[in-house]
KEKE-3310 file (N, C-alpha, C; in steps of 0.2 Angstrom, whole numbers, plus 5000, padded with zeros to 4 digits):
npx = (5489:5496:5487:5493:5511:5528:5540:5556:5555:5543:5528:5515:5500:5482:5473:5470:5483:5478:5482:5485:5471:5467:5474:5469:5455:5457:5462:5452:5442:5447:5447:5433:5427:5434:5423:5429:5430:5433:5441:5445:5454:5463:5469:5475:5485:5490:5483:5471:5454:5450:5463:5463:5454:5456:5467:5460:5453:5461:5467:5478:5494:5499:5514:5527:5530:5521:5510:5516:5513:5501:5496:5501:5490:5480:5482:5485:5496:5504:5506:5493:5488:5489:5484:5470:5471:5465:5467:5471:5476:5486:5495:5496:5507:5517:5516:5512:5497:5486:5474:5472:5476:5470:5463:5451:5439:5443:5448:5432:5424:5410:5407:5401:5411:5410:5405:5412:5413:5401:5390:5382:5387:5398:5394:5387:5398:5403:5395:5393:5405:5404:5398:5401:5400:5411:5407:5392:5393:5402:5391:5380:5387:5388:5375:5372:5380:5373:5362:5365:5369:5377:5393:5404)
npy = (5344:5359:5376:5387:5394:5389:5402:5405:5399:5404:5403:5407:5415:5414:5423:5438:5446:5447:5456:5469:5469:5477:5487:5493:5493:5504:5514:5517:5521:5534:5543:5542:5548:5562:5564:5561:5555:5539:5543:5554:5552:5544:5552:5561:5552:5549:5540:5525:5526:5512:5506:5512:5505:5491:5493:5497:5485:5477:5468:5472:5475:5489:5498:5506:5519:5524:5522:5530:5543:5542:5545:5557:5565:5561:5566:5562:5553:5540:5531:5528:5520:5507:5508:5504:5489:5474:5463:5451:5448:5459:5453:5439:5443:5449:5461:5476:5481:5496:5502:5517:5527:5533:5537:5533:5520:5510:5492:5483:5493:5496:5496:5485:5475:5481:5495:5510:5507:5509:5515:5525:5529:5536:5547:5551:5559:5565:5574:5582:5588:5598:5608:5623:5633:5633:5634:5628:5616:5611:5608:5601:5591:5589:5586:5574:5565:5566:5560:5546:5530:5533:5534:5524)
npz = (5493:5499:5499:5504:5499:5505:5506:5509:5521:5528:5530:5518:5518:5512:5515:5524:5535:5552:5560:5550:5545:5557:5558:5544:5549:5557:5547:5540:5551:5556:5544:5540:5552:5551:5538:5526:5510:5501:5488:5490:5500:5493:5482:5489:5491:5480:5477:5470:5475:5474:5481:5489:5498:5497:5505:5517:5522:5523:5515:5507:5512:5522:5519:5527:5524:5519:5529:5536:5528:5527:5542:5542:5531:5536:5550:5563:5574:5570:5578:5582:5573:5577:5590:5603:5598:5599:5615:5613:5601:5601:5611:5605:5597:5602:5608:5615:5623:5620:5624:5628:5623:5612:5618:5623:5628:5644:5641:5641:5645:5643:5633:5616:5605:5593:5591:5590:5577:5571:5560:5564:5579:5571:5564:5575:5579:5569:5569:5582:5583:5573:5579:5582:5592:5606:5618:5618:5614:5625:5634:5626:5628:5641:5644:5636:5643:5654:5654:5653:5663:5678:5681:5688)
capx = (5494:5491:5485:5499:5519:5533:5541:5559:5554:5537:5521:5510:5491:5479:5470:5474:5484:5473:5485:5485:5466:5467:5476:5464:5447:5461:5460:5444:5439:5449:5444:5427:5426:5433:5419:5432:5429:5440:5441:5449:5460:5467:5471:5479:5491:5491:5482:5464:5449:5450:5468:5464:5449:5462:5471:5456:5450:5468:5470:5485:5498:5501:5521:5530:5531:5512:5509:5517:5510:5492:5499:5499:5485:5473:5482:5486:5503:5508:5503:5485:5484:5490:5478:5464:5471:5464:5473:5473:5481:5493:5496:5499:5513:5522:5515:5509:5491:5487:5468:5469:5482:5464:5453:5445:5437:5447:5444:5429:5422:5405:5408:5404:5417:5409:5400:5415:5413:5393:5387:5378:5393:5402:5387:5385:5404:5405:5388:5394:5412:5402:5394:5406:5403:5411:5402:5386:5397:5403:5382:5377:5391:5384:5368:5373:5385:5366:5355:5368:5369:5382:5399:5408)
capy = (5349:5366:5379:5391:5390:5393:5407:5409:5398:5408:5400:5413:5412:5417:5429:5446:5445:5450:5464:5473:5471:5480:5494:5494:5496:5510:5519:5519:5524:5541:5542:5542:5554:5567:5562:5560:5549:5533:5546:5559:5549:5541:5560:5563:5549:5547:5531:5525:5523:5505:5504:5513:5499:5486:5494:5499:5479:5473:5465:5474:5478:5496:5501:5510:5525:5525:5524:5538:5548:5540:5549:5564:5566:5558:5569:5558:5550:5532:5525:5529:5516:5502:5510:5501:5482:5467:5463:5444:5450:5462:5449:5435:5445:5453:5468:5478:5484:5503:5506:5525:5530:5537:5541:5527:5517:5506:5487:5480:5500:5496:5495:5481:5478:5484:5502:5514:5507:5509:5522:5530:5531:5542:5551:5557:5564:5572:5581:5585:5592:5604:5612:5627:5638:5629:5632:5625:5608:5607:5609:5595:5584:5588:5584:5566:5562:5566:5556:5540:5528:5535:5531:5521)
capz = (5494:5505:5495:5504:5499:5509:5506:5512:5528:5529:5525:5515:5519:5507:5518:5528:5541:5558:5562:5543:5547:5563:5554:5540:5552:5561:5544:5540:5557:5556:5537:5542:5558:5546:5533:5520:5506:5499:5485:5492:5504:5489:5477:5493:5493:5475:5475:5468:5479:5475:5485:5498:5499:5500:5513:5524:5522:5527:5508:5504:5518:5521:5521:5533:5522:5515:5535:5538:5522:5532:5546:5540:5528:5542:5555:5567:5574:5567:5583:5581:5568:5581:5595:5604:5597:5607:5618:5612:5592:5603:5616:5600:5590:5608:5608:5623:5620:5623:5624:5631:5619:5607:5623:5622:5636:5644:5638:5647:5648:5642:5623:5613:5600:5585:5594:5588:5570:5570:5558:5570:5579:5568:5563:5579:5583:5565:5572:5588:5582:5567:5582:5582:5599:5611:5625:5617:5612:5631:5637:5623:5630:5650:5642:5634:5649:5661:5652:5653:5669:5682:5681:5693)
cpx = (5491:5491:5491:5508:5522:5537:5549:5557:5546:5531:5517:5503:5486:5473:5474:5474:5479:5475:5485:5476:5466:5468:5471:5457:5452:5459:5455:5439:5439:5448:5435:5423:5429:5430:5423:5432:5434:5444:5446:5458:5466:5470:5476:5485:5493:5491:5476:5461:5450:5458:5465:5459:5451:5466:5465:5452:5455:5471:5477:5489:5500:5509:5522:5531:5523:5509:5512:5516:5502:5493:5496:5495:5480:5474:5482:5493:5502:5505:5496:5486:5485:5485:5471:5466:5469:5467:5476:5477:5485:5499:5500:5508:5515:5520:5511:5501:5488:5478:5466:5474:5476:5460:5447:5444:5445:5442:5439:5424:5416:5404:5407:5409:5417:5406:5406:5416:5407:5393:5385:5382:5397:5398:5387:5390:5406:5398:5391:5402:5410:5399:5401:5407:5405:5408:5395:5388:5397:5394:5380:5382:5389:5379:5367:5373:5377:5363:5358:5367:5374:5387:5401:5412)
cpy = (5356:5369:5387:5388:5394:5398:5408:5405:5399:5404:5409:5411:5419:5424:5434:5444:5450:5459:5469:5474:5476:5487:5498:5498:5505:5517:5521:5521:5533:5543:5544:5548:5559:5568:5563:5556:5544:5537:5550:5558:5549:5548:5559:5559:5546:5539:5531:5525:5516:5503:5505:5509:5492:5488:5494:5490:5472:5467:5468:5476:5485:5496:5504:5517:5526:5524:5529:5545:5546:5545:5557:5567:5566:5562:5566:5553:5543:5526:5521:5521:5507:5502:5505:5493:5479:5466:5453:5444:5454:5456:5442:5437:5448:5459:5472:5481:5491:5506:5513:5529:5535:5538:5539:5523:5512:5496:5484:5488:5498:5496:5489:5481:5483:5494:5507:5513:5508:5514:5529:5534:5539:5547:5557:5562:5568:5577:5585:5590:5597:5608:5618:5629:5632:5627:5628:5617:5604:5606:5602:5588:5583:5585:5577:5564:5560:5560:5547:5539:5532:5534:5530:5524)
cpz = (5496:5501:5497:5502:5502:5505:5510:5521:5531:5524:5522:5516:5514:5511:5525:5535:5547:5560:5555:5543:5551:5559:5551:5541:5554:5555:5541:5545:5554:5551:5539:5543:5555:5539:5527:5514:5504:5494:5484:5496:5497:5482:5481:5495:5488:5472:5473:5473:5481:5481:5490:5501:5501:5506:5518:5525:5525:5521:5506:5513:5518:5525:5527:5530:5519:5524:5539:5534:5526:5539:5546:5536:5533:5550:5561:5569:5572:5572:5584:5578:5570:5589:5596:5601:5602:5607:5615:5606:5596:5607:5609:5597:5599:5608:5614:5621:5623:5621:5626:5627:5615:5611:5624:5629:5637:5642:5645:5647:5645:5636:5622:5608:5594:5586:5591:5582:5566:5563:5561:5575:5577:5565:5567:5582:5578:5569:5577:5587:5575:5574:5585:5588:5603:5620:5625:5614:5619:5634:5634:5626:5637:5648:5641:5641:5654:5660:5653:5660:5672:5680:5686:5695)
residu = (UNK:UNK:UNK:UNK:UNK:UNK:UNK:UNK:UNK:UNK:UNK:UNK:UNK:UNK:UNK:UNK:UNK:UNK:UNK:UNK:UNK:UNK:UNK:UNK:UNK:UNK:UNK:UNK:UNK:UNK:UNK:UNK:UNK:UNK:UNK:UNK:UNK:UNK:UNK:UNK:UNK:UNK:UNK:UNK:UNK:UNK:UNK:UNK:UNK:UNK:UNK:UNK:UNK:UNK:UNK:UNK:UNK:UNK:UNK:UNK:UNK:UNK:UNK:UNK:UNK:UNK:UNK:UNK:UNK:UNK:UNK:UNK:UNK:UNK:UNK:UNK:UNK:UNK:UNK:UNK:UNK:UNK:UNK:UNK:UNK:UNK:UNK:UNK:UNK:UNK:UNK:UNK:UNK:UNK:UNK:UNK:UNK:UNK:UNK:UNK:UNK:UNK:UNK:UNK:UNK:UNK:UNK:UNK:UNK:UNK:UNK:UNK:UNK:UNK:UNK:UNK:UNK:UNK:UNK:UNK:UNK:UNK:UNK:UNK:UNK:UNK:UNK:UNK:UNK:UNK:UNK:UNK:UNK:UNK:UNK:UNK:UNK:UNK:UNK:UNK:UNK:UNK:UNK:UNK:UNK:UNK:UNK:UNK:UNK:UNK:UNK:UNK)
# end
């Protein structure tokens, strides 16, 4: 006997569905890049650490109303948290897949999949967004951009 039961028609599987993951990384991306803790997320939405550890894991499914309290604590529209899905889990459930919606390359742009969840990552763009003057941000960003291969 399978270790899932129906449901109403609906099989139940004992692990997280792909897209409540997608979410999950979404939230701990944004989490992150404002070096916020699980700690504070969760004061701020009057949940514990450990939930918010579930949701950013894709173990719990986040509501339609605790994604919209995500929304606005993490400062970002609703859609954010759907942003950048591959296209094979958008393409699965019917859903159009929108990689430029976050400013993010397009798919194929020279990323591998994991480089905007690195450490290093997010390290370097909380640095580079403490860097107050702006004219000395836009300099450090010519100065990146140089030392990279061209662009097409």
């Amino acid at each position: 006997m399978a270790s899932a039961e129906p449901v109403l028609g609906i099989e139940r599987e004992s692990r997280p569905s792909p897209i409540d993951v997608h979410v999950g990384t979404r939230i701990r991306l944004r989490r992150t890049l404002l070096g916020m803790s699980q700690e504070r997320l969760g004061e701020a939405l009057g949940l514990t650490f450990q939930q918010v550890q579930k949701y950013e894991r894709g173990v719990n499914r986040v509501g339609a109303s605790r994604l919209f309290d995500l929304s606005r604590v993490l400062d970002v529209p609703i859609s954010f948290f759907f942003d950048d899905m591959p296209e094979t889990l958008a393409g699965s459930f019917g859903a159009q897949p929108n990689r430029r919606a976050a400013g993010l390359p397009e798919a194929g742009g020279g990323f591998p999949d994991d480089t905007l969840n690195r450490r290093e990552t997010l390290e370097l763009v909380r640095a580079y967004y403490r860097i107050t003057d702006p004219n000395v941000r836009k300099r450090m960003f010519d100065l990146i951009k140089s030392m990279g291969p061209a662009e097409a």
